[in-house]
ZAGU-615219 format. One line per 2 residues: their letters; for each residue x, y, z of N, C-alpha, C. Coordinates in steps of 0.001 Angstrom, whole numbers, plus 500000, padded with zeros to 6 digits. Example, Ala and Ser with C-alpha at 12.3 -4.5 7.8 and 13.67 -1.06 7.14 Angstrom:
% residues 2
as = 513190,494310,507800,512300,495500,507800,513200,496700,507800  512850,497750,507080,513670,498940,507140,512900,500030,507870
//
This chain:
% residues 317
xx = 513329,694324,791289,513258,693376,792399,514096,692147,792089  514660,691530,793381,515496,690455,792936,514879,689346,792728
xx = 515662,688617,791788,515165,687056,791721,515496,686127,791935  515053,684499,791881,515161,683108,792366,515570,682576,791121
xx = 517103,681654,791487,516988,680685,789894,518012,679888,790746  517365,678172,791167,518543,677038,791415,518841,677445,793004
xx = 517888,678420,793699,518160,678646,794947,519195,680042,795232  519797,680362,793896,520300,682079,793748,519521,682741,793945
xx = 520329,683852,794439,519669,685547,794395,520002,686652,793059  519583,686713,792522,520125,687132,791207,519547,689126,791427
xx = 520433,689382,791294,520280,690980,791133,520398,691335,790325  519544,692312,789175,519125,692355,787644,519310,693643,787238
xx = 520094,694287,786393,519301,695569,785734,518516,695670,784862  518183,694268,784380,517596,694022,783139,516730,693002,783793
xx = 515019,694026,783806,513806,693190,784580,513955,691461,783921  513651,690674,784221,513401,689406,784030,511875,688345,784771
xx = 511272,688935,784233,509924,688802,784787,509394,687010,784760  510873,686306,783763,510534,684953,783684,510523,683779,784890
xx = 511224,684698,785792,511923,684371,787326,511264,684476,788572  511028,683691,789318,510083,683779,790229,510761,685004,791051
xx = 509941,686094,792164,510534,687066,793013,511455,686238,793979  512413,686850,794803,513048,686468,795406,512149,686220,797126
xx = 511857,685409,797696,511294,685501,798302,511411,686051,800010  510193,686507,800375,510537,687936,801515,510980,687105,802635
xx = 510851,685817,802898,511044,685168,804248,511677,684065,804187  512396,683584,805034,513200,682270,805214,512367,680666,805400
xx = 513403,679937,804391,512430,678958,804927,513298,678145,806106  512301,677353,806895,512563,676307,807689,513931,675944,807674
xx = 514555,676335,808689,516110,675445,808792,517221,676241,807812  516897,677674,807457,518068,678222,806707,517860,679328,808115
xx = 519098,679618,808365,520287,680632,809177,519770,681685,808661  520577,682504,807672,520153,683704,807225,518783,683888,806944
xx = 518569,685546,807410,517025,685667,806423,517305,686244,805017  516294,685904,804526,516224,686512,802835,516722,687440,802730
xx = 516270,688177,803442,515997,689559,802999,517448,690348,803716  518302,689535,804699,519577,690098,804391,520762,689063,803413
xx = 520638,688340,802719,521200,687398,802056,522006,688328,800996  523272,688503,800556,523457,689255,799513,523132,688648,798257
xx = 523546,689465,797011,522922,688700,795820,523917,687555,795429  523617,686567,794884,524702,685151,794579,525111,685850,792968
xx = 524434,686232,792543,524869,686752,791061,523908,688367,790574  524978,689119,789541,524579,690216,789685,524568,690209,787840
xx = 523991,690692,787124,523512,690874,785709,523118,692383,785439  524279,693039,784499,524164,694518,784552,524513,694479,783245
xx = 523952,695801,782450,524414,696432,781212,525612,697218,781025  526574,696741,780475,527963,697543,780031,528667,696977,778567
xx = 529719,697869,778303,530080,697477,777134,530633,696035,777369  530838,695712,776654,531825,694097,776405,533198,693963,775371
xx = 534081,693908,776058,535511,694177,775207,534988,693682,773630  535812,693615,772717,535359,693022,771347,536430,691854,771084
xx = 536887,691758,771489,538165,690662,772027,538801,690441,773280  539074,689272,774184,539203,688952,775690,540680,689290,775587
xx = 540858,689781,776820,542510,689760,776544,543600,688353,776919  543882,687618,776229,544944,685899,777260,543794,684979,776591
xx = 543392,684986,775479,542261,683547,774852,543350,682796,774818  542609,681511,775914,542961,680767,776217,542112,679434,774967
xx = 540794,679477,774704,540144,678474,773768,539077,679465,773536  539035,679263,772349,538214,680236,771084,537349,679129,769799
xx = 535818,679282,770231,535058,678930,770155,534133,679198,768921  532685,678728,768179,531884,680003,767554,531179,680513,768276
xx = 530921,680089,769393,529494,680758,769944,530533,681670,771504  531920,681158,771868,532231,681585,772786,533729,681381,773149
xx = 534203,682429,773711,535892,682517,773835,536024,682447,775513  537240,681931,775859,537083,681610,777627,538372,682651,777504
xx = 538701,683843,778373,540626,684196,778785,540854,682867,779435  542482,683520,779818,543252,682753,780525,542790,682602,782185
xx = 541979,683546,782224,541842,683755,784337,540236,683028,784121  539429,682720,783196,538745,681914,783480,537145,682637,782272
xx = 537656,683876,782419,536383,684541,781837,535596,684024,780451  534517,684194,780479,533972,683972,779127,533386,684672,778415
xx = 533126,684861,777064,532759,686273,776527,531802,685233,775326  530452,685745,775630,529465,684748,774500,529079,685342,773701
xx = 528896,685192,772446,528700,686407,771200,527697,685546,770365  526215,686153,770813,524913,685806,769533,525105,686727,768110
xx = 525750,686277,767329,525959,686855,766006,526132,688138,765799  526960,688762,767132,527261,690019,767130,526423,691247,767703
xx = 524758,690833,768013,523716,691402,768219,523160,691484,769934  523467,689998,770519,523545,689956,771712,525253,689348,772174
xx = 525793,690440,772961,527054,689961,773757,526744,689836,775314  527754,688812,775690,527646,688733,777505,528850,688207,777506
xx = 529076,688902,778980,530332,688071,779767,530449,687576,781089  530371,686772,781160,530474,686077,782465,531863,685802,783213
xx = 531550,686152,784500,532793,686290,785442,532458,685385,786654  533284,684616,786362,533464,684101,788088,532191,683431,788644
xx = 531785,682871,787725,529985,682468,788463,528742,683707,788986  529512,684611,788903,528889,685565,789776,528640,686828,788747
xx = 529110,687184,788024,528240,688325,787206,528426,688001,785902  527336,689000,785154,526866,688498,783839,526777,690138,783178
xx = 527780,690437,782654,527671,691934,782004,526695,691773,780403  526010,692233,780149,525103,692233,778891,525626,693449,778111
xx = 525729,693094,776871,526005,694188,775964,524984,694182,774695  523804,694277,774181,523334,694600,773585,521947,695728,773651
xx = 521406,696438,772809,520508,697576,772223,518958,697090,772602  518612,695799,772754,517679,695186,772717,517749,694159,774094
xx = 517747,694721,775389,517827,694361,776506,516727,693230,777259  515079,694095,776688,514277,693258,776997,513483,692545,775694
xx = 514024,691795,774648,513490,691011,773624,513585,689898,774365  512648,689051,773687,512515,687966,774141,514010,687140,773756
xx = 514877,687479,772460,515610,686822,772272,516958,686401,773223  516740,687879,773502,517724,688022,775005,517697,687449,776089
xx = 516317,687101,776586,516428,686235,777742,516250,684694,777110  516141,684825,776144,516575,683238,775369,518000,682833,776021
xx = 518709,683822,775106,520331,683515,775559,520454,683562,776668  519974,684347,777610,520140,684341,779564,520260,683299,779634
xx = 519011,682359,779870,518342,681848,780283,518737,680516,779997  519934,680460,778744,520413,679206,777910,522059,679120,778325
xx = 522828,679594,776643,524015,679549,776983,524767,680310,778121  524414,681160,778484,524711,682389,779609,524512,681685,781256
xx = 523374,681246,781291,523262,680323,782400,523982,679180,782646  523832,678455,781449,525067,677479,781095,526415,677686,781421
xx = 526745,678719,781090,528363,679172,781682,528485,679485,783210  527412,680071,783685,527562,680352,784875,527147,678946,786001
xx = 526883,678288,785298,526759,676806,786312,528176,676381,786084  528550,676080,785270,529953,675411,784562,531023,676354,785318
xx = 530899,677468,785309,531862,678670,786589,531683,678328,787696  530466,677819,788427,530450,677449,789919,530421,675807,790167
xx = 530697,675391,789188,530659,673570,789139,529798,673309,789739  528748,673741,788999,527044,673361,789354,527129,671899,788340
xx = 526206,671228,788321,526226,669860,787417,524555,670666,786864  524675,670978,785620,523407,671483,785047,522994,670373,783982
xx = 521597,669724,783627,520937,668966,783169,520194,669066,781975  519977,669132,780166,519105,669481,779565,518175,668259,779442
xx = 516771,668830,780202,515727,668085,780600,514727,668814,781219  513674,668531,780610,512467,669107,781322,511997,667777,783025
xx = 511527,668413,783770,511320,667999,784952,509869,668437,785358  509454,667011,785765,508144,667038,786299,507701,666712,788063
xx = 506950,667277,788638,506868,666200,789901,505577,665224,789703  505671,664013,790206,504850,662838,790849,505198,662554,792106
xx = 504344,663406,792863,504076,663084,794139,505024,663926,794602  505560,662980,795582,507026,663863,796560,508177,663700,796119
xx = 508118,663528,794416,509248,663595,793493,509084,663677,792521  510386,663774,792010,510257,664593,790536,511015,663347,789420
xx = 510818,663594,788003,510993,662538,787307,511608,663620,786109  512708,663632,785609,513365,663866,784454,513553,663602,783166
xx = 513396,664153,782169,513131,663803,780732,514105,664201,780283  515405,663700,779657,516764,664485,778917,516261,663667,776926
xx = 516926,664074,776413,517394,663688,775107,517656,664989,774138  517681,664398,772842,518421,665981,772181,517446,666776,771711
xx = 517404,667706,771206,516818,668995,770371,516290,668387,769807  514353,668862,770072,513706,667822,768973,512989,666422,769450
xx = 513543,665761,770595,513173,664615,770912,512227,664433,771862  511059,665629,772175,509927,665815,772314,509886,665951,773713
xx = 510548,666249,774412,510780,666729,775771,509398,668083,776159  509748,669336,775569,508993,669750,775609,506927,669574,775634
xx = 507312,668327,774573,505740,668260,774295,505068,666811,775546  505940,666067,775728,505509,665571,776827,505352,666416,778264
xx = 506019,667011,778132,506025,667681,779435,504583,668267,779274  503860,668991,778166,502783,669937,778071,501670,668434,778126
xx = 501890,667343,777750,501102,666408,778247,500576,666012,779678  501737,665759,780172,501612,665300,781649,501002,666937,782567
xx = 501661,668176,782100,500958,669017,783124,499550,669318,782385  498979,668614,781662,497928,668585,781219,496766,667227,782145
xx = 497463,666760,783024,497544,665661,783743,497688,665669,784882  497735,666922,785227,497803,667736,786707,499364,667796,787471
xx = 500443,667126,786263,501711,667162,787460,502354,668799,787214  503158,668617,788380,503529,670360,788392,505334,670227,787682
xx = 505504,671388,787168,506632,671623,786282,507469,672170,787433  509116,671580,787493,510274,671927,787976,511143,672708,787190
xx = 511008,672441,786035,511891,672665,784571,511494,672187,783488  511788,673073,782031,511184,672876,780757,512329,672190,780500
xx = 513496,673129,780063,514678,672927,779412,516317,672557,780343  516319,673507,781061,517235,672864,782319,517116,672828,783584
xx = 517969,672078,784379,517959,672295,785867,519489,671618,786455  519329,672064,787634,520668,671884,788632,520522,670925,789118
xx = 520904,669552,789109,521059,668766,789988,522181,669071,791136  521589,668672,792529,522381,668444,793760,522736,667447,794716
xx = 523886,667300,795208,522895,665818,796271,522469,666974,797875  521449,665837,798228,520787,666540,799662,521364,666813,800085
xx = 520930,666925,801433,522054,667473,802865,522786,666275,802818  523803,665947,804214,525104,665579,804408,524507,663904,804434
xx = 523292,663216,805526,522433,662351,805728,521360,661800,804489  521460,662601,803664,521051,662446,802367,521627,661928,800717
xx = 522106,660519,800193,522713,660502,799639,521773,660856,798068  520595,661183,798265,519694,661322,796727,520239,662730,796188
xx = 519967,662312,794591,520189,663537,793751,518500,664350,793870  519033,665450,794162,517888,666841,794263,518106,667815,792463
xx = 516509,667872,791773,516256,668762,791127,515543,670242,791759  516377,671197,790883,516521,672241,791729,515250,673028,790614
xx = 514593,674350,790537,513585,673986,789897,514180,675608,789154  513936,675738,787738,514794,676363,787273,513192,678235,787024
xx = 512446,677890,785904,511641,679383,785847,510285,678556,785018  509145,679318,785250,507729,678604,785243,507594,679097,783597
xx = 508062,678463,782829,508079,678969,781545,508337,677560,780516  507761,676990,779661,508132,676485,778628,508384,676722,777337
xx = 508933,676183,776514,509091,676123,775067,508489,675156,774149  507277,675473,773224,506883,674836,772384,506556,675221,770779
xx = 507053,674110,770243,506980,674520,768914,505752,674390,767787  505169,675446,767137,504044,675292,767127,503161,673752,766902
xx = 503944,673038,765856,503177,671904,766243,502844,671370,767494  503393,671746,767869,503344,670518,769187,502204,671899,770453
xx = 502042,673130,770332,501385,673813,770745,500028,673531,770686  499711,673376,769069,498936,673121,768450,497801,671714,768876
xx = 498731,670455,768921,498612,669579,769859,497857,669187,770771  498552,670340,771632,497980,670932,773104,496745,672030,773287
xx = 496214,672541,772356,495200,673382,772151,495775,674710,772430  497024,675257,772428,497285,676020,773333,497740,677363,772029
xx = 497162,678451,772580,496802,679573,771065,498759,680190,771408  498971,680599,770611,500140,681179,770211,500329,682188,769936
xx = 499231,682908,769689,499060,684282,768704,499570,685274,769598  499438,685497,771269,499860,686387,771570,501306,686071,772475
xx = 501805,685048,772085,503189,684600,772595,504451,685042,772383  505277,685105,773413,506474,685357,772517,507380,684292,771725
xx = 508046,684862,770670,508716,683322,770542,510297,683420,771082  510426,682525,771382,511680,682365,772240,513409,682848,771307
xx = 513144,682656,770125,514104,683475,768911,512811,683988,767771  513627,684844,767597,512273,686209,766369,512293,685019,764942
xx = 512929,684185,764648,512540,683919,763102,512609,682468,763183  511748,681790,764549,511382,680300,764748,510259,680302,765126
xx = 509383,679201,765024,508089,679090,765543,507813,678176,766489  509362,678847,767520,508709,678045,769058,508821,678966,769812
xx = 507578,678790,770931,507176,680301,771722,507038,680321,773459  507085,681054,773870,507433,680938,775121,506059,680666,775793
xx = 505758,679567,776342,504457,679194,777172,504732,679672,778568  503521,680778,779399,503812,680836,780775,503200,679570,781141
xx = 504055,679165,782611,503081,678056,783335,502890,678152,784621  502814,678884,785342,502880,679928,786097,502420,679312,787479
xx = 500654,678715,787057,499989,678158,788140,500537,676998,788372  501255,676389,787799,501825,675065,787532,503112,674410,787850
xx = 503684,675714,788301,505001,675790,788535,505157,675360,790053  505856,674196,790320,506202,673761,791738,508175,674391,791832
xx = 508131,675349,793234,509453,676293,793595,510206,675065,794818  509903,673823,794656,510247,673088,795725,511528,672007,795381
xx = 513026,672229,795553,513342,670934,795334,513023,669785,795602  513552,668691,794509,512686,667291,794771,513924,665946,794442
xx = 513682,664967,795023,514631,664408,794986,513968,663752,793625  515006,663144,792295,514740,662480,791720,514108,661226,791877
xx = 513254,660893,791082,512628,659115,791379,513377,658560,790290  513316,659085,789188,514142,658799,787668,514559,659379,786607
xx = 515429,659026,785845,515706,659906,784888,515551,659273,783665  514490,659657,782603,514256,658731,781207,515047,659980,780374
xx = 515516,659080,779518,516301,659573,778014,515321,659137,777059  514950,659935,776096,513828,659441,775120,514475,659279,773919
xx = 513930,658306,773147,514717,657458,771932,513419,657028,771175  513790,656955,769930,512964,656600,768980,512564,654935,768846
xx = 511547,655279,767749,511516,653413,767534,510909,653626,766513  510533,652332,765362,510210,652761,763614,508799,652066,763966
xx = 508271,651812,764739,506882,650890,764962,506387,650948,766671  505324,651597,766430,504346,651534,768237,504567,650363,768801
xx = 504950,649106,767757,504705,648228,769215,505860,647778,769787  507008,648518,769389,508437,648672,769470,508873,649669,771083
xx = 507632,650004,771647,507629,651355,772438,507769,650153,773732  508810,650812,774498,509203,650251,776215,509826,651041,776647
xx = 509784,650759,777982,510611,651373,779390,512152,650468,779171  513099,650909,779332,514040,649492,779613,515358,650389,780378
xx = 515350,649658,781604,515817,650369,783046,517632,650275,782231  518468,650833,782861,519999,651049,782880,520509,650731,783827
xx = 521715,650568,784427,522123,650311,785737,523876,650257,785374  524226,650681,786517,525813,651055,786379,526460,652385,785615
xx = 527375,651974,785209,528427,652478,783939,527184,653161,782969  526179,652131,782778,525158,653075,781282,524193,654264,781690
xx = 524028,653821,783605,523196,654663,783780,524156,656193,783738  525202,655849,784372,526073,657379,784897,526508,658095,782936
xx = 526936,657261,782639,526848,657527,781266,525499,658386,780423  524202,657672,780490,523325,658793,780125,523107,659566,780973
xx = 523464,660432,782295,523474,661562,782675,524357,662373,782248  525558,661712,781890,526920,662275,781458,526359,662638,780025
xx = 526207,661868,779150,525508,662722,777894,524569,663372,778041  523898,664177,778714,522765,665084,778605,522837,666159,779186
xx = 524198,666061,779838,524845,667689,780516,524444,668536,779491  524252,669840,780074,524124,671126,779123,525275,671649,778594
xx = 525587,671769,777734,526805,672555,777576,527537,672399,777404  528114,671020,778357,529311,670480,778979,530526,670805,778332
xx = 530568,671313,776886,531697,671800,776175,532435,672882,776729  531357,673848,777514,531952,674661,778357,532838,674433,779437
xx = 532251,673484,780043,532958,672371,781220,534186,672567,781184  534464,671624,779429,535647,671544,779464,536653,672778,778747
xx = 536412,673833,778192,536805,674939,777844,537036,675344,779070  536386,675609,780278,537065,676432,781587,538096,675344,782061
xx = 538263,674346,781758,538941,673074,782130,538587,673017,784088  537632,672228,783504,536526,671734,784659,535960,670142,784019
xx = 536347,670113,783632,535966,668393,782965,535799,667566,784329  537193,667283,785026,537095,666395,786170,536276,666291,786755
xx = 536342,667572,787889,535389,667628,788623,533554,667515,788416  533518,667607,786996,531879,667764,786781,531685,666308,786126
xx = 533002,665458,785848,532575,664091,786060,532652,663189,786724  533069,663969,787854,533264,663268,789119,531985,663637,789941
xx = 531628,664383,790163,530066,664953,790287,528888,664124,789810  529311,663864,788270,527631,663103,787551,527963,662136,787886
xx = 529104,661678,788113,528750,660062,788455,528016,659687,789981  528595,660812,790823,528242,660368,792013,526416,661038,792291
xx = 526312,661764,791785,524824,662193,790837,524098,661355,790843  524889,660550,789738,523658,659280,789022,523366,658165,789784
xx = 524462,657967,791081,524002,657054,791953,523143,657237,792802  522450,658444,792835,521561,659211,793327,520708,659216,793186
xx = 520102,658741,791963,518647,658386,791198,518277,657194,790618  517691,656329,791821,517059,654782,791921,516962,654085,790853
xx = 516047,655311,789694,516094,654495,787822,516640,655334,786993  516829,654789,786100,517315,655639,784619,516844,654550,783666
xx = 516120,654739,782505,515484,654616,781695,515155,654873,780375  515861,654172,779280,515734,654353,777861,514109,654411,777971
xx = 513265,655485,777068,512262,655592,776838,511790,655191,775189  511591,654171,774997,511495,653384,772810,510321,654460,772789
xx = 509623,655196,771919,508858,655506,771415,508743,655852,769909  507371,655523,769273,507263,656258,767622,506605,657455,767885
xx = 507089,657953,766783,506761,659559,767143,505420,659810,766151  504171,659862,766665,502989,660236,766042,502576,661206,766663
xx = 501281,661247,766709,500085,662107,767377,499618,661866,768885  499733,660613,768856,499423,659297,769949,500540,659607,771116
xx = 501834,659915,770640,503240,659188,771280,503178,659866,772609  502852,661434,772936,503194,661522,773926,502200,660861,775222
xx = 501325,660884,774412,500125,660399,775593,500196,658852,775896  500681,658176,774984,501189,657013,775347,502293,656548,776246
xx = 503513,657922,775945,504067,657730,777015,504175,657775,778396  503052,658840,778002,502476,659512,779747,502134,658334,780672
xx = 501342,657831,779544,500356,656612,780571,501861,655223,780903  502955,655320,779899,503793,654275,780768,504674,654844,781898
xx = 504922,656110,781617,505697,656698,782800,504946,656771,784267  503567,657064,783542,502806,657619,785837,502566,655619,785870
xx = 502587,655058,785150,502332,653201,785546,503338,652906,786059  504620,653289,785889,506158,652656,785991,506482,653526,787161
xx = 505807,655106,787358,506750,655275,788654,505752,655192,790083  504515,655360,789457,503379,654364,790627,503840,652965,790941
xx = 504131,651945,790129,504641,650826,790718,505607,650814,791343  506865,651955,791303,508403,652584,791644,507500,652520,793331
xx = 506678,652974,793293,506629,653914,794846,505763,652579,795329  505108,652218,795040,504209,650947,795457,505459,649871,795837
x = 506954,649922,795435,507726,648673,795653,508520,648879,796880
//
């Protein structure tokens, strides 16, 4: 059955059960119905050359040809190639491991936004209220584990790890998060944390101990316009911990650093356009927000309580 990812139709030979179904009926104000819509992208099993023919930029994790193609190589074990935004040939023995839809779901997706000059985001995404609020920073900088805070807090999940930003319709100048698959990543500490058992999880790579959380009931399929976007940053002392807003040049700038990938961007030589995009993006989203925090036991729940204070007063102004 087909699936939903960023508002695609994805046609699979390789089940992907992480993906919401494609859904049987149209919504409100779309032309076509679903159910004759063709697929936006197609993901099939075949061999994968062992070298592109015209490498144009040659990579470790990935080689682009000259006509645009990309050929992604997980240590020889999982291969893919991506064409044209639109298909995703898989070449490995081990089709449905979890490790595999790791890579889908990551660098593979990654290329295929960067092929359709999608502006893709690494950030987990939450909604408050009739919007959604964004968490970017790097590997590690606790994205994940706040997020398992706040939907511990009743808000609903858009995205763990990435999502598509858009702007609205034509009358609409806000940036829209697009909502990516009802699934998180946590590493056992931070599972642990959360009370949340592990034992029968998958882990998202076979020889790490971070595992794939369903979130299933939790999962909101609705784009949302951004209210804000926090970047999370450290601090050596709790009472060092603040909100402290951005504006201009710094704000478009931390969206511009938290692109996914973006190396790909510029390997298909797409640089321009996808920074011509985030900027007009970032004027799209009212705040942006260095997030100071120390990283304890305490931190995420502390942050929780300044983020729903700061974007309750956002909506109260």
């Amino acid at each position: 059955m087909d699936r939903l990812l960023f508002g695609w139709r994805i046609a699979s030979d390789i089940p992907l059960p992480e993906l919401p179904l494609w859904p049987a009926a149209s919504r409100p104000g779309e032309e076509q119905p679903y159910e004759e819509r063709p697929a936006d992208i197609t993901i099939r099993r075949a061999p994968v050359p062992a070298r592109l023919a015209e490498i144009r930029v040659e990579r470790p994790l990935f080689t682009v040809s000259a006509d645009g193609e990309m050929r992604i190589d997980i240590h020889g074990h999982h291969v893919f190639l991506v064409r044209d935004g639109r298909e995703v040939v898989v070449d490995t023995g081990t089709p449905d491991d979890a490790d595999c839809h790791t890579y889908l779901l990551g660098p593979v997706l990654g290329a295929l936004c960067h092929q359709r000059g999608e502006v893709i985001l690494h950030a987990a995404v939450l909604r408050f209220g009739d919007a959604a609020v964004a968490f970017c920073g790097q590997s590690g900088a606790g994205k994940s584990t706040l997020a398992a805070s706040l939907l511990a807090r009743g808000h609903r999940m858009l995205a763990d790890d990435v999502t598509v930003l858009r702007r609205g319709p034509a009358s609409d100048a806000r940036t829209l998060a697009w909502p990516a698959y009802p699934r998180m990543r946590l590493w056992q500490d931070a599972a642990s944390r959360s009370a949340i058992d592990t034992s029968a999880l998958d882990r998202c790579v076979f020889d790490i101990e971070k595992f794939v959380v369903p979130v299933d009931p939790a999962f909101d399929t609705t784009p949302l316009p951004l209210a804000a976007l926090v970047h999370l940053d450290r601090c050596d002392d709790p009472a060092g911990e603040a909100l402290i807003p951005l504006k201009g040049l710094k704000a478009a700038g931390q969206l511009r650093d938290n692109l996914y990938r973006a190396g790909m961007a510029y390997a298909l030589d797409r640089a321009t356009p996808l920074l011509q995009n985030t900027a007009r993006l970032a004027a799209g989203i009212p705040r942006h927000l260095i997030a100071r925090r120390h990283i304890d036991d305490g931190a995420a729940e502390r942050l929780a309580d300044r983020i729903e204070a700061a974007i309750a007063a956002g909506s109260e102004a």
